[in-house]
C-alpha positions in Angstrom: 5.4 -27.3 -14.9 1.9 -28.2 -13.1 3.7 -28.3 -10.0 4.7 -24.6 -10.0 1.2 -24.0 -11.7 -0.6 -25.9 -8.3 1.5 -24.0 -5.7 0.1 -20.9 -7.1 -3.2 -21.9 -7.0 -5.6 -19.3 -5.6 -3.0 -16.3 -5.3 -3.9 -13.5 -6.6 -2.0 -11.4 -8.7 0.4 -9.0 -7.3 -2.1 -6.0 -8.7 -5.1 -8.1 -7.5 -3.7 -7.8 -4.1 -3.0 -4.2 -3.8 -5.9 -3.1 -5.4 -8.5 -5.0 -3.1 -6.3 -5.7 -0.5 -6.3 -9.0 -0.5 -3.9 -12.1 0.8 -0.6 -12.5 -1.2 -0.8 -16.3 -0.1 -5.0 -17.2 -0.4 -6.7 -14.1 -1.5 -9.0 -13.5 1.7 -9.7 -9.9 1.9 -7.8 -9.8 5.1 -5.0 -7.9 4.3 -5.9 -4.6 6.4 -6.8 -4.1 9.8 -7.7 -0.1 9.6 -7.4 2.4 6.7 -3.6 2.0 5.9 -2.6 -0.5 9.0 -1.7 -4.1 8.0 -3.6 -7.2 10.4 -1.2 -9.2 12.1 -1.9 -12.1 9.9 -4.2 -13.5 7.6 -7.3 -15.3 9.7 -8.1 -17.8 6.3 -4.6 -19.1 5.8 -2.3 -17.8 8.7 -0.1 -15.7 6.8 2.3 -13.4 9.5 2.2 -10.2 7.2 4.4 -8.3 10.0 7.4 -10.4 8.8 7.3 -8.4 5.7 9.2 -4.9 5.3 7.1 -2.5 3.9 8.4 0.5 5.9 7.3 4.2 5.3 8.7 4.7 1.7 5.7 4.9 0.3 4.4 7.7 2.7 7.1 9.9 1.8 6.9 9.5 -1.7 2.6 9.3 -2.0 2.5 12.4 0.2 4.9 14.6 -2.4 3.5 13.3 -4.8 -0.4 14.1 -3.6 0.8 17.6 -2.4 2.6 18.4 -5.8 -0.6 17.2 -7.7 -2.9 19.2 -5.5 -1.0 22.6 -5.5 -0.8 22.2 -9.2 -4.3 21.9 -8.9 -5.1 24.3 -6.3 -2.9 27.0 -8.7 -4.6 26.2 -11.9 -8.3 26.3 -10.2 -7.2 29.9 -8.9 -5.9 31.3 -12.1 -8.7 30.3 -13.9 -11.7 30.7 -12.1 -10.5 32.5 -8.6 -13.1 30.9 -6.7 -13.8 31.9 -3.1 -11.2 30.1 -0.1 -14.2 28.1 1.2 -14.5 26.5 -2.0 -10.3 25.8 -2.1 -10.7 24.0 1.5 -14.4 22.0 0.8 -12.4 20.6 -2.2 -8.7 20.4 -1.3 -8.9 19.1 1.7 -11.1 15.8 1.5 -8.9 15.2 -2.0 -5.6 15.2 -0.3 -6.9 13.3 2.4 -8.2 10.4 0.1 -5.5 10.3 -2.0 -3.0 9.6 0.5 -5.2 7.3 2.6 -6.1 5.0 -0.7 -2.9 5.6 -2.1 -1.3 4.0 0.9 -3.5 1.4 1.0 -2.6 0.8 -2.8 1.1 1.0 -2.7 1.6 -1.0 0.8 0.0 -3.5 -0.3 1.6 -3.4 -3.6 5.1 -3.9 -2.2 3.7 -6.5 0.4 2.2 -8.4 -2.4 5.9 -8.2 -4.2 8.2 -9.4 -1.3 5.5 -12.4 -0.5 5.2 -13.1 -4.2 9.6 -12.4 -4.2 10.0 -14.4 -1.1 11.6 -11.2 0.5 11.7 -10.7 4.2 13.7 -9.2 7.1 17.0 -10.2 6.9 17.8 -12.0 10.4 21.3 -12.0 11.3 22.7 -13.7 14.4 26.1 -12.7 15.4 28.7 -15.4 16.0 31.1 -13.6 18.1 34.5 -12.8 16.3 34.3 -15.5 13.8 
């Protein structure tokens, strides 16, 4: 049981990771190398985080989902208060824009965090011929 205890030693937890963006495998605050684009690998423990899947799910989903919470938004602030369109785009604009961005951030390396912690990768298949 202290073995299994030991080899976890110094990983953080799966919501540690994706909420500062830290290392599945050592914690370093290496997991981004931009805004929402993964580095290559971790420079403190050598960690390849390209062989991990993470595809654009989550940008198809957190973008609905922003939009729908924003126009829900954007009606309700209209129907209550009709405030000039200025106001609509000084507000709406840098919301939507910060939401997805972080929310990317959030859920990539959420579901990087899970395959490491899963031991999930690409699958790799080499063909055989007609075995």
């Amino acid at each position: 049981m202290s073995d299994a205890h030991d080899s976890t030693k110094g990983q953080p937890t799966i919501g540690e990771a994706a909420l500062f963006g830290l290392c599945p495998r050592c914690g370093a605050k290496s997991l981004f190398a931009g805004l929402t684009r993964f580095a290559d690998k971790c420079p403190s423990c050598g960690l390849d985080f390209s062989r991990f899947n993470v595809g654009d799910g989550p940008a198809a989903f957190l973008t609905m989902i922003v939009g729908a919470l924003v126009v829900i938004g954007a009606l309700w602030l209209q129907l209550s208060f009709e405030p000039p369109w200025w106001l609509h785009v000084i507000l709406w604009v840098p919301l939507t824009t910060g939401g997805v961005i972080l929310g990317l951030r959030l859920c990539k390396s959420w579901l990087l965090a899970s395959e490491f912690s899963r031991r999930a990768e690409e699958h790799r298949h080499e063909y055989k011929g007609d075995e």
